[in-house]
Rosetta silent file (secondary structure, phi, psi, omega in degrees, C-alpha in Angstrom):
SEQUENCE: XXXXXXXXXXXXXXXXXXXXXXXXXXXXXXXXXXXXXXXXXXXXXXXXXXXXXXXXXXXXXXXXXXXXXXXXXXXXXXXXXXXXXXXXXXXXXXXXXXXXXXXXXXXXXXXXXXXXXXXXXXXXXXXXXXXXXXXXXXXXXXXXXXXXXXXXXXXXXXXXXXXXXXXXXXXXXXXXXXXXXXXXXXXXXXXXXXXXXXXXXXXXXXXXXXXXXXXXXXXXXXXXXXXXXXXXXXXXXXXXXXXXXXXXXXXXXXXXXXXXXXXXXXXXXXXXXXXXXXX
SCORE:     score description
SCORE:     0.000 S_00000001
   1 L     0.000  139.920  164.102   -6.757   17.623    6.166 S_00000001
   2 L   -74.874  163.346 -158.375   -5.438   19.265    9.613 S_00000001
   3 H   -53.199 -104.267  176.367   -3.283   22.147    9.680 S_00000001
   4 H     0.159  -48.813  167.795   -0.581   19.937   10.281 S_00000001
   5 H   -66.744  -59.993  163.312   -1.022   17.108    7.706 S_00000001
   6 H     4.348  -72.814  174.253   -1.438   20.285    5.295 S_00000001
   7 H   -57.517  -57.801  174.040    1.922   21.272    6.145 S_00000001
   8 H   -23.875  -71.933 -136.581    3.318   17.722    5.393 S_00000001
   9 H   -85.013  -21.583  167.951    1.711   17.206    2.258 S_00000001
  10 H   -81.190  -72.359  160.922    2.818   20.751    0.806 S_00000001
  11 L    21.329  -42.201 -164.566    6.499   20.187    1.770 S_00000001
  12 L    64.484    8.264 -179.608    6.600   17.385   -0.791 S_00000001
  13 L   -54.921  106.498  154.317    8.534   15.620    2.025 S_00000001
  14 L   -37.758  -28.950 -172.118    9.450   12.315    0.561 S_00000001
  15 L   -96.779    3.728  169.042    8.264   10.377    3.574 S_00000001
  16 H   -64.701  -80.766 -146.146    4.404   11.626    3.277 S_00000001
  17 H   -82.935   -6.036  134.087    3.383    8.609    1.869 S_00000001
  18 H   -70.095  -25.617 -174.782    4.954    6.640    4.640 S_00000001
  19 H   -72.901  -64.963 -165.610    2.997    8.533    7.278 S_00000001
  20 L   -34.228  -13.948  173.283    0.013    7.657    5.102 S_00000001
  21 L   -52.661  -64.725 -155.418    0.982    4.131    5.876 S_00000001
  22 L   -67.514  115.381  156.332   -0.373    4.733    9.523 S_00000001
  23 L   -28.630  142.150  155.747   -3.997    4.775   11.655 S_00000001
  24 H   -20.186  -73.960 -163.836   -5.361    7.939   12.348 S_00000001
  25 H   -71.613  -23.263 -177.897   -3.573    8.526   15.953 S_00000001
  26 H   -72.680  -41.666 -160.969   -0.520    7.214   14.935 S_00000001
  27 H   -81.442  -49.565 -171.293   -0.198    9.297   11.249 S_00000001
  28 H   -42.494  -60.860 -173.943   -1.437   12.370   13.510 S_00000001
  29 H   -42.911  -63.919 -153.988    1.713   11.886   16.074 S_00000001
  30 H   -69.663  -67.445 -170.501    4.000   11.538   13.172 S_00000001
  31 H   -50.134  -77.607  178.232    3.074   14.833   11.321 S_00000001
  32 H    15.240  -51.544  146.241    3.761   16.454   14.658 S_00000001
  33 H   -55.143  -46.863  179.184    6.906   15.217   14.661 S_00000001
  34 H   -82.325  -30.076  164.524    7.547   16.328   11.125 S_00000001
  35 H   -51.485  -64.046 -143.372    6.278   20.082   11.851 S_00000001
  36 H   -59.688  -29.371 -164.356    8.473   20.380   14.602 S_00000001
  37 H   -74.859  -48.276 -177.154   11.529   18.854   13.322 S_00000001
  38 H   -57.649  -60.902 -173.344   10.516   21.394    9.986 S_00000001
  39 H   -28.758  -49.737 -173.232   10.096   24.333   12.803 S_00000001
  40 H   -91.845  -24.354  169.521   13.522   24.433   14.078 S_00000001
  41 H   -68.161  -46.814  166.527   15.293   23.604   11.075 S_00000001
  42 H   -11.659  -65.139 -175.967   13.391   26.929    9.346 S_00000001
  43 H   -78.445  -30.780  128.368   15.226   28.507   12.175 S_00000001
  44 H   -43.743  -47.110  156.413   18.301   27.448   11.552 S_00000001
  45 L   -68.039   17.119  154.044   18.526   27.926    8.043 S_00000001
  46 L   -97.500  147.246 -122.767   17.006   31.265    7.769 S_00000001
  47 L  -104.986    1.866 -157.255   19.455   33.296    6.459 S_00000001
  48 L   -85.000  -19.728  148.703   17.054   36.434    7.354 S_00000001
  49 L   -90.593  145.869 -165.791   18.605   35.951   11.006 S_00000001
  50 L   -61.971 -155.716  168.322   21.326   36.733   12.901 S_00000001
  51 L   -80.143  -68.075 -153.861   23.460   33.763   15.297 S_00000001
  52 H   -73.703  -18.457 -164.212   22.012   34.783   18.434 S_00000001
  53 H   -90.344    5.949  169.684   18.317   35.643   17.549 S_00000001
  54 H   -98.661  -44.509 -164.324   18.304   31.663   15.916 S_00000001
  55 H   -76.179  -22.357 -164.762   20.160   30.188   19.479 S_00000001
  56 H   -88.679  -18.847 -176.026   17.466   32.675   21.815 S_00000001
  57 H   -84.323  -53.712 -179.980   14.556   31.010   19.287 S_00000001
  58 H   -74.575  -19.006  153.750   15.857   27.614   19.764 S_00000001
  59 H   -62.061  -30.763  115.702   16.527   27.964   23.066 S_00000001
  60 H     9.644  -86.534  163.491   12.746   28.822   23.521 S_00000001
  61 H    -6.120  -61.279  177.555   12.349   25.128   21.923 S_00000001
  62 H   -74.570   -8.759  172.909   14.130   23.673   24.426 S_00000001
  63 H   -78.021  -77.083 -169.314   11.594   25.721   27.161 S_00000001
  64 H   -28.671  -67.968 -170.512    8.331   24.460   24.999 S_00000001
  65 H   -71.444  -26.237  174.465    9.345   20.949   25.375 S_00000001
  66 H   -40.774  -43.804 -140.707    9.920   20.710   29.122 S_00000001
  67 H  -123.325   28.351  158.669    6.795   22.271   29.473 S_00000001
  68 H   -40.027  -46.519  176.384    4.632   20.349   26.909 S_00000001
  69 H   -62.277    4.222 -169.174    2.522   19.137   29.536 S_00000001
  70 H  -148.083    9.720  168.646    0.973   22.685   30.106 S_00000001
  71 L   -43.128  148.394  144.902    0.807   23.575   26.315 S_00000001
  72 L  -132.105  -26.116 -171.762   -2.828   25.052   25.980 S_00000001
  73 L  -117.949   -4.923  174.137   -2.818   27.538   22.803 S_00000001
  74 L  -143.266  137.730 -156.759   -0.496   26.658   20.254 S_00000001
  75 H   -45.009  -37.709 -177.457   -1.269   23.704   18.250 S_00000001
  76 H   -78.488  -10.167 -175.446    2.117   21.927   17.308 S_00000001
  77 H   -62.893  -56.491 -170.378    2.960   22.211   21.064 S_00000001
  78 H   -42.704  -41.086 -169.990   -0.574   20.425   21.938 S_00000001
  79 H   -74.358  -38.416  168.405    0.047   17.765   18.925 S_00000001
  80 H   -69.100  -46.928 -160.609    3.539   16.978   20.737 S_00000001
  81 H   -81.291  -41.811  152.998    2.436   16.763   23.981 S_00000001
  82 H   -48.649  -48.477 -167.322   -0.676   14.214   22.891 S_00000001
  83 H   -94.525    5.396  161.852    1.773   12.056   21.085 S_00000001
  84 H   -74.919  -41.873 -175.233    4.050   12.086   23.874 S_00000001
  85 H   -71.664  -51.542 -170.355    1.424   10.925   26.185 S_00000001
  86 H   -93.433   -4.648  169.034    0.329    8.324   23.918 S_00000001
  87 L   -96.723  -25.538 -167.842    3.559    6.837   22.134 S_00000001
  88 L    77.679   63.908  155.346    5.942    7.994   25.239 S_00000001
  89 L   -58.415  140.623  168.040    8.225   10.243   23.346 S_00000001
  90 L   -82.181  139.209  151.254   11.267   10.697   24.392 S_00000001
  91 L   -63.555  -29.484  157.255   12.180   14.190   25.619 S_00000001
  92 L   -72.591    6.666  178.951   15.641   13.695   25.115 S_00000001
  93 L  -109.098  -26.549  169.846   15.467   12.830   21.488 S_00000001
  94 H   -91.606   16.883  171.573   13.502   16.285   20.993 S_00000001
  95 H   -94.821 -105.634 -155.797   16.066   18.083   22.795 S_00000001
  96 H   -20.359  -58.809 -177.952   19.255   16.413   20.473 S_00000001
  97 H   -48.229  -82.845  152.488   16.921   17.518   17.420 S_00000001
  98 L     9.327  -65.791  158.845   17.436   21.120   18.913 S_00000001
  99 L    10.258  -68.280  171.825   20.888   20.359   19.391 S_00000001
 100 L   -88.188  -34.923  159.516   21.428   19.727   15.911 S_00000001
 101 H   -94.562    2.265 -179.924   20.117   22.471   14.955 S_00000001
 102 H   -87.600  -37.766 -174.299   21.662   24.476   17.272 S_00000001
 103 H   -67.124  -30.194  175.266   24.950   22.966   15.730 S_00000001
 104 H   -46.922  -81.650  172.409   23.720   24.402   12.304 S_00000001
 105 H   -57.648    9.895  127.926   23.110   27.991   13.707 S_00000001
 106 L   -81.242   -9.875  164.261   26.480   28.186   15.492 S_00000001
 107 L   -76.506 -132.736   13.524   28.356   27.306   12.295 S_00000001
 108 L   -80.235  168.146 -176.358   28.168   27.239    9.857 S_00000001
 109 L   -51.192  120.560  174.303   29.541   23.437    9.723 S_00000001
 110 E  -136.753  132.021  171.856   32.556   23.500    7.130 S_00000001
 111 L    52.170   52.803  170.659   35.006   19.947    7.268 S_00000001
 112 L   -66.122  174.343  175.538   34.088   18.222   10.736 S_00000001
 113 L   -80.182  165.659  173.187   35.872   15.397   12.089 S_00000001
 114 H   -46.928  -37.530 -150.175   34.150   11.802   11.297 S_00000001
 115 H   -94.565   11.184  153.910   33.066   11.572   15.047 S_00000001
 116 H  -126.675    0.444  153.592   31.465   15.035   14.501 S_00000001
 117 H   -71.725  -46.347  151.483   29.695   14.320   11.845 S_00000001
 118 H    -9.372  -91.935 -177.753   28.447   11.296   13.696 S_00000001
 119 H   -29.664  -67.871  163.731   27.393   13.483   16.299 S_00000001
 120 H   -26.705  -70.726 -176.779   25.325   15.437   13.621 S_00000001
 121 H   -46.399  -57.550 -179.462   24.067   13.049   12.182 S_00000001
 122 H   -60.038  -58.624 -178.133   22.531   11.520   15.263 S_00000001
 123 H   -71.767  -33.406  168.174   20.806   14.375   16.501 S_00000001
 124 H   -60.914  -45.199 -162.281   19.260   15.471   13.440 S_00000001
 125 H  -109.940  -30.967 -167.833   18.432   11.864   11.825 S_00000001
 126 H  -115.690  -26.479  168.887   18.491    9.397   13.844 S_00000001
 127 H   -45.371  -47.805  161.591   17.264   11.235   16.825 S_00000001
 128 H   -41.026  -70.262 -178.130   14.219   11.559   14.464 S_00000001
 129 H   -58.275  -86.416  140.303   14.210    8.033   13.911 S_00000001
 130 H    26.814  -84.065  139.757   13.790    7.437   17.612 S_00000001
 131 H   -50.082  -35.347 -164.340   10.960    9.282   17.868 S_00000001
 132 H   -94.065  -31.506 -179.712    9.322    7.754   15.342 S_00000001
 133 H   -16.741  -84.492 -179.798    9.619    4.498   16.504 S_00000001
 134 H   -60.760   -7.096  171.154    7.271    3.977   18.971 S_00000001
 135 H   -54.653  -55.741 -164.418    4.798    5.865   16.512 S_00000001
 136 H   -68.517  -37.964 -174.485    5.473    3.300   14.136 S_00000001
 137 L    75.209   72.120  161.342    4.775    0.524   17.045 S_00000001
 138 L  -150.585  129.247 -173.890    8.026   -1.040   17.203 S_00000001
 139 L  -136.144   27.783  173.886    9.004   -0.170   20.652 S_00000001
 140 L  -102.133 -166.393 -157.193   11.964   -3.252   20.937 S_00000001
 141 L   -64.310  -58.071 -165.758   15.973   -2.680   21.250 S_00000001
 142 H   -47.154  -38.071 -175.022   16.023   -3.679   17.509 S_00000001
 143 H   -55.547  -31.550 -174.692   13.965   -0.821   16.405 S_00000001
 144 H   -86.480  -42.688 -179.897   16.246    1.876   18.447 S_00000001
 145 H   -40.349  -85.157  161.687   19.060   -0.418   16.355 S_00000001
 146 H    -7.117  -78.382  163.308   17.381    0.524   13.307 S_00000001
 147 H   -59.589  -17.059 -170.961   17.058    4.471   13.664 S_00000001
 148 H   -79.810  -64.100  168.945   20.343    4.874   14.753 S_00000001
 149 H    -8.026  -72.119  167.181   21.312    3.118   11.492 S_00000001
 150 H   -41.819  -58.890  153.777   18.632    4.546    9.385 S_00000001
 151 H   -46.477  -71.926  161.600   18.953    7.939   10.564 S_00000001
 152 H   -40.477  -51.998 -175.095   22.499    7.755    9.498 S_00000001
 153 H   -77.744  -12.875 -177.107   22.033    6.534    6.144 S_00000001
 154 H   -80.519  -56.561  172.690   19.518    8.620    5.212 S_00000001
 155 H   -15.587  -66.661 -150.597   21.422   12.301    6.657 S_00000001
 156 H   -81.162  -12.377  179.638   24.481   11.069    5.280 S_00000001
 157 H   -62.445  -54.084 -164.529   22.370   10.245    1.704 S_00000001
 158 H   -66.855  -54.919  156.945   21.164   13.646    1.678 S_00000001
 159 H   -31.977  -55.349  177.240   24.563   15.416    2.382 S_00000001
 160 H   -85.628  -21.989  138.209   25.811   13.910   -0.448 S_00000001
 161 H     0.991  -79.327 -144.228   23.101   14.925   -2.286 S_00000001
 162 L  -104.008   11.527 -162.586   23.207   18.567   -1.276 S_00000001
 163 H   -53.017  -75.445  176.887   26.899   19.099   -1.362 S_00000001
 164 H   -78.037    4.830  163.280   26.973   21.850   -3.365 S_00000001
 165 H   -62.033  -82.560 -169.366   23.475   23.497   -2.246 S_00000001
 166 H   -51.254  -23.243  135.991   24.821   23.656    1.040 S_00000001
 167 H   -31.994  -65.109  159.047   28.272   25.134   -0.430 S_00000001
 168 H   -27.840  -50.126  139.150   26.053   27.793   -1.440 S_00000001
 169 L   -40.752  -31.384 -175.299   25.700   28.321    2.491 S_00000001
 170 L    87.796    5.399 -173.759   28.957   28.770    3.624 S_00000001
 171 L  -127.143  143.880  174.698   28.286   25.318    4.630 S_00000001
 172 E  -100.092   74.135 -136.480   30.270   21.671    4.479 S_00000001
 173 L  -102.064   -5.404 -154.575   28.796   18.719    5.723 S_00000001
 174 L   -86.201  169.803 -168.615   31.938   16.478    3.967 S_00000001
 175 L  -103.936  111.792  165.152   34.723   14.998    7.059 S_00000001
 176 H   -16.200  -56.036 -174.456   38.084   16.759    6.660 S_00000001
 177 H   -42.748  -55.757 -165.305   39.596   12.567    6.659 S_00000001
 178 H   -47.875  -71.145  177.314   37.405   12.349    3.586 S_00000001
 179 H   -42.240  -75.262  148.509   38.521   15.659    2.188 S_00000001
 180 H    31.244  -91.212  141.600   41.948   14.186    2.584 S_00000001
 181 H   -58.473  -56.951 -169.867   41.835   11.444    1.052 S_00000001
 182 L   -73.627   14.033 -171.766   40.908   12.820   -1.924 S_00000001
 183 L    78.759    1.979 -166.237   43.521   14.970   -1.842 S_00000001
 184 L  -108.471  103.905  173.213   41.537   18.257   -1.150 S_00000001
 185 L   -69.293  -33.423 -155.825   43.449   20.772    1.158 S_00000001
 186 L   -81.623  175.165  176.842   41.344   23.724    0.945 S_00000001
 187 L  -151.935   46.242  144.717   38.177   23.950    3.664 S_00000001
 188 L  -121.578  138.396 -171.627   36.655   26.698    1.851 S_00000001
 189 H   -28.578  -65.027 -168.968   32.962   25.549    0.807 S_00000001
 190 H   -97.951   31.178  161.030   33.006   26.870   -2.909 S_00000001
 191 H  -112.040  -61.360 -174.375   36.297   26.004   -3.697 S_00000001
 192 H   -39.755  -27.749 -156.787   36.283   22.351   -2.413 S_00000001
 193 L   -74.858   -5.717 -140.287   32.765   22.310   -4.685 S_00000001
 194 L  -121.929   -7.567  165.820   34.538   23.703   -8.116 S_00000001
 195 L   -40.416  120.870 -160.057   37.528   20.688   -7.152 S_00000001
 196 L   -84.121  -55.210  168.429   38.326   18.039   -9.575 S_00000001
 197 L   -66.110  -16.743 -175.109   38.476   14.992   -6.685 S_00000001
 198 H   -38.615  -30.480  165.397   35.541   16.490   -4.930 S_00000001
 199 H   -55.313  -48.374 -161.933   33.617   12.924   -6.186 S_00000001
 200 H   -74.294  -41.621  162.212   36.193   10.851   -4.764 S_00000001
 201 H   -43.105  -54.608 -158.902   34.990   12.717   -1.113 S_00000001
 202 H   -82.846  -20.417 -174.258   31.570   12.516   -2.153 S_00000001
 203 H   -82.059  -37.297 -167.274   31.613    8.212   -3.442 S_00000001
 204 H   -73.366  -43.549 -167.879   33.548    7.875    0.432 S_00000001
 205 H   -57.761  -42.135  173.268   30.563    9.443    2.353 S_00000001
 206 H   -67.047  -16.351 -161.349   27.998    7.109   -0.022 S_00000001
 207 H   -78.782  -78.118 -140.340   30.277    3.797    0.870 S_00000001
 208 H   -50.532  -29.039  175.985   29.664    5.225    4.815 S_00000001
 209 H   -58.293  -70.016  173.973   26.070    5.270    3.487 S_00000001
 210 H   -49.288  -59.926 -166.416   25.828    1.906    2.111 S_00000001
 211 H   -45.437  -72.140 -162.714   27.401    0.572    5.557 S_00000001
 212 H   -63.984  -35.941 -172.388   24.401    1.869    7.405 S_00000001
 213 H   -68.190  -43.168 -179.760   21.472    1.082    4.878 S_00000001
 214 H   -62.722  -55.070  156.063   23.078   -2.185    5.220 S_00000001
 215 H   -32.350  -50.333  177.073   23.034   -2.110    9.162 S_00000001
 216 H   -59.890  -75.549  151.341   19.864   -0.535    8.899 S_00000001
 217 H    -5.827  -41.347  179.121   18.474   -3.760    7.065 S_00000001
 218 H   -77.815  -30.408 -148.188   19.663   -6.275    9.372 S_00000001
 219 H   -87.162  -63.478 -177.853   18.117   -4.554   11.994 S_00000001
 220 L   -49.300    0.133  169.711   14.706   -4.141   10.147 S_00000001
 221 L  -106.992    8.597  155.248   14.152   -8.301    9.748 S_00000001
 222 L   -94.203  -14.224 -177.704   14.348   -8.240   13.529 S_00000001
 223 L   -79.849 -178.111  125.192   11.351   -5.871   13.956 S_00000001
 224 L   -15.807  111.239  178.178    7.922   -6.157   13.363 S_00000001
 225 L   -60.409  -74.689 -164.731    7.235   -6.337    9.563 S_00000001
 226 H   -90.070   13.326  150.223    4.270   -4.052    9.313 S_00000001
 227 H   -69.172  -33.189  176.648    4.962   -1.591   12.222 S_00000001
 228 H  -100.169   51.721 -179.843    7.987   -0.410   10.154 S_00000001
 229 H   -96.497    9.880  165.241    6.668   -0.497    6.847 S_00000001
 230 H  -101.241  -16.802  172.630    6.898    3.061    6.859 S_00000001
 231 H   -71.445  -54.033  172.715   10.722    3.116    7.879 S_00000001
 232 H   -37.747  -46.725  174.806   10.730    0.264    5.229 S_00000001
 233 H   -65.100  -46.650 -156.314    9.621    3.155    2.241 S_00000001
 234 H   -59.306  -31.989 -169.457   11.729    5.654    3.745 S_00000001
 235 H   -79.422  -16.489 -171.494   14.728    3.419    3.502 S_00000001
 236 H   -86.733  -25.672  170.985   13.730    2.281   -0.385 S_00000001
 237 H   -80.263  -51.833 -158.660   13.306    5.821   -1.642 S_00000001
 238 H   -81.762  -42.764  165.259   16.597    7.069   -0.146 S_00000001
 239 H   -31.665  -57.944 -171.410   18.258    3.554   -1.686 S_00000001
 240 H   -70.534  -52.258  144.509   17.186    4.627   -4.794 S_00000001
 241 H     6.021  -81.659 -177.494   18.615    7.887   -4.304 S_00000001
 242 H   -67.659  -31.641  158.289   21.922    6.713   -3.464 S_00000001
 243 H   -84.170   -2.313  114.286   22.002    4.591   -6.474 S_00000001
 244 H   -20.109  -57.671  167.303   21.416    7.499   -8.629 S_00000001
 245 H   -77.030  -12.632  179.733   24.202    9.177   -7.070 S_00000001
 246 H  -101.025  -23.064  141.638   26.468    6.326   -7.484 S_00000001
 247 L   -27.517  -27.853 -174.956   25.254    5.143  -10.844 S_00000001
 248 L   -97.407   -0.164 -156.610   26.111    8.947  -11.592 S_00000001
 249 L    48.576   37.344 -158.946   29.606    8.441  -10.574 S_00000001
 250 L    33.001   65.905  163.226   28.765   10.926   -7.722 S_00000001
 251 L   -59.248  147.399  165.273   27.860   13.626  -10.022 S_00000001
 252 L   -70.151  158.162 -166.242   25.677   16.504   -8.363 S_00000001
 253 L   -91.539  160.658  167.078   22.219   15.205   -9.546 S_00000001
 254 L   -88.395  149.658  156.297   20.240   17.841  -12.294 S_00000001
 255 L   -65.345  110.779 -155.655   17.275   19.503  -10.905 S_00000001
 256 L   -78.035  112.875 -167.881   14.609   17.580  -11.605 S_00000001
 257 L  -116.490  170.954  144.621   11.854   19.646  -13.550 S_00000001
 258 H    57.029 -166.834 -178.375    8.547   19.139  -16.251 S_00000001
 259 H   -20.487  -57.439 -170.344    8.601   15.278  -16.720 S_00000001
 260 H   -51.829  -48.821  155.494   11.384   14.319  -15.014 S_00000001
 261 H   -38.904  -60.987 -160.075    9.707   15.480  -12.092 S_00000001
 262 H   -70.386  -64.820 -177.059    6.297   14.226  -12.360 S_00000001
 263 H   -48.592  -21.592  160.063    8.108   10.405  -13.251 S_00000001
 264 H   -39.860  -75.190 -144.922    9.960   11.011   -9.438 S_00000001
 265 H   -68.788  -52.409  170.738    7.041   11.841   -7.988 S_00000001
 266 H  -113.800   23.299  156.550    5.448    8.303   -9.090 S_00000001
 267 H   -80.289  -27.053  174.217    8.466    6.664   -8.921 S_00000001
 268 H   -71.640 -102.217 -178.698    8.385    7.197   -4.906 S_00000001
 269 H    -5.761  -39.256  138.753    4.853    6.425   -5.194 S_00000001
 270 L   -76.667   -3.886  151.568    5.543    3.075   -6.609 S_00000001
 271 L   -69.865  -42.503  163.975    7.805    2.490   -3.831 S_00000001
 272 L   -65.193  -14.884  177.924    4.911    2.887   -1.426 S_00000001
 273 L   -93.662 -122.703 -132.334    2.810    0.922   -2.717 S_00000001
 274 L   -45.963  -13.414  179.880    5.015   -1.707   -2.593 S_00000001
 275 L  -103.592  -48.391 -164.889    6.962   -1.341    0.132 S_00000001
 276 L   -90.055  -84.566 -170.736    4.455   -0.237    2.310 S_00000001
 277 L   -56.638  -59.546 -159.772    0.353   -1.037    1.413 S_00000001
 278 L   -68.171  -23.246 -178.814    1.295   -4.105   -0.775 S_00000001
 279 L   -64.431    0.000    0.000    3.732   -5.405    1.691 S_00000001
């Protein structure tokens, strides 16, 4: 393995065995992606730093990528700049990942509006998506259709997920309207989480979910079938997800340990094979 795949494959990053989908030069680009995207969130979420010494490190980020094209010594720069040359990354989708994480490290986030959650969403996820695209070798409109979708459904999957982790944070990914509706005034993190409607918040953010996975869907029987069979797994693992949490009556999920684990572990693994090699 390369440094880089290394890194993937310890991560436990649901989507390894989508990259694994991919040729050589192709799977290479895509960890690349997935370091860097890990790099700057690390720096936003470590808690071992201040505000500004996470905005002067991601600002740095946004220096690295102008100046990809003159990378010589440090390897995830090098790996970016090759899969720029040969997929045509966009630079503006790895500046909006930066962005996004910049949006992190200036919160934290507690109750945004819908249309800044959006905003979130997009640069972190879909932004992501994007990028991967042309990896994937679906380089038409539908495919940019797709991540923006995709992106979204997954983020917003995750969120709801992570509700109370990210409580834990000082941080609030659910949209004040949401909060709202359910009847939940307060907009501090570990109150809203200990909240008797806090479900009814968290089932509106999966329907917002479903909307996209659905959107996302339409978009994927316009693409190429097997350049996005790895978008295809990504979206079938986070499905299953989502019907967990709603199945759960959008319960925080238990930590999955011992068995429970291991039976995850090849339940995603029977997604890939089916969604992806078998496909």
């Amino acid at each position: 393995m390369t440094s880089l795949e290394t890194q993937v494959a310890k991560s436990g990053s649901s989507f390894y065995w989508a990259m694994r989908l991919l040729p050589t030069e192709r799977r290479t680009a895509l960890y690349a992606i997935y370091a860097f995207c890990r790099m700057v969130d690390d720096i936003a979420d470590d808690g071992s730093r201040n505000k500004a010494d996470k905005l002067a490190e991601l600002a740095r980020w946004h220096d690295r990528i102008d100046n990809l094209h003159i990378a010589k010594t440090d390897t995830l720069c090098m790996a970016l700049a090759q899969a720029g040359i040969s997929f045509e990354l966009s630079a503006v989708d790895l500046h909006s990942v930066v962005d996004g994480m910049e949006m992190d490290a200036k919160g934290p986030i507690i109750a945004p509006t819908l249309l800044q959650l959006d905003l979130y969403c997009d640069r972190v996820a879909s932004a992501v998506g994007r990028l991967c695209m042309p990896v994937f070798g679906e380089v038409s409109s539908h495919g940019q259709v797709l991540a923006h979708h995709l992106g979204r459904a997954l983020q917003l999957t995750n969120i709801a997920r992570d509700i109370e982790e990210d409580a834990a944070m000082g941080r609030l990914y659910v949209p004040q309207e949401y909060l709202l509706a359910a009847g939940i005034k307060s907009v501090d993190p570990l109150t809203i989480v200990k909240h008797d409607s806090l479900n009814k918040a968290r089932a509106m953010l999966g329907i917002l979910a479903d909307t996209h996975f659905e959107q996302a869907a339409g978009a994927m029987e316009r693409c190429n079938r097997r350049a996005v069979r790895p978008a295809h797994v990504m979206m079938m693992v986070y499905r299953r997800l989502w019907r967990q949490l709603r199945n759960g009556s959008w319960q925080a999920l238990p930590k999955r340990r011992g068995l429970a684990h291991v039976a995850d572990k090849i339940a995603k693994l029977a997604i890939a094979l089916r969604y992806g090699w078998l496909a």
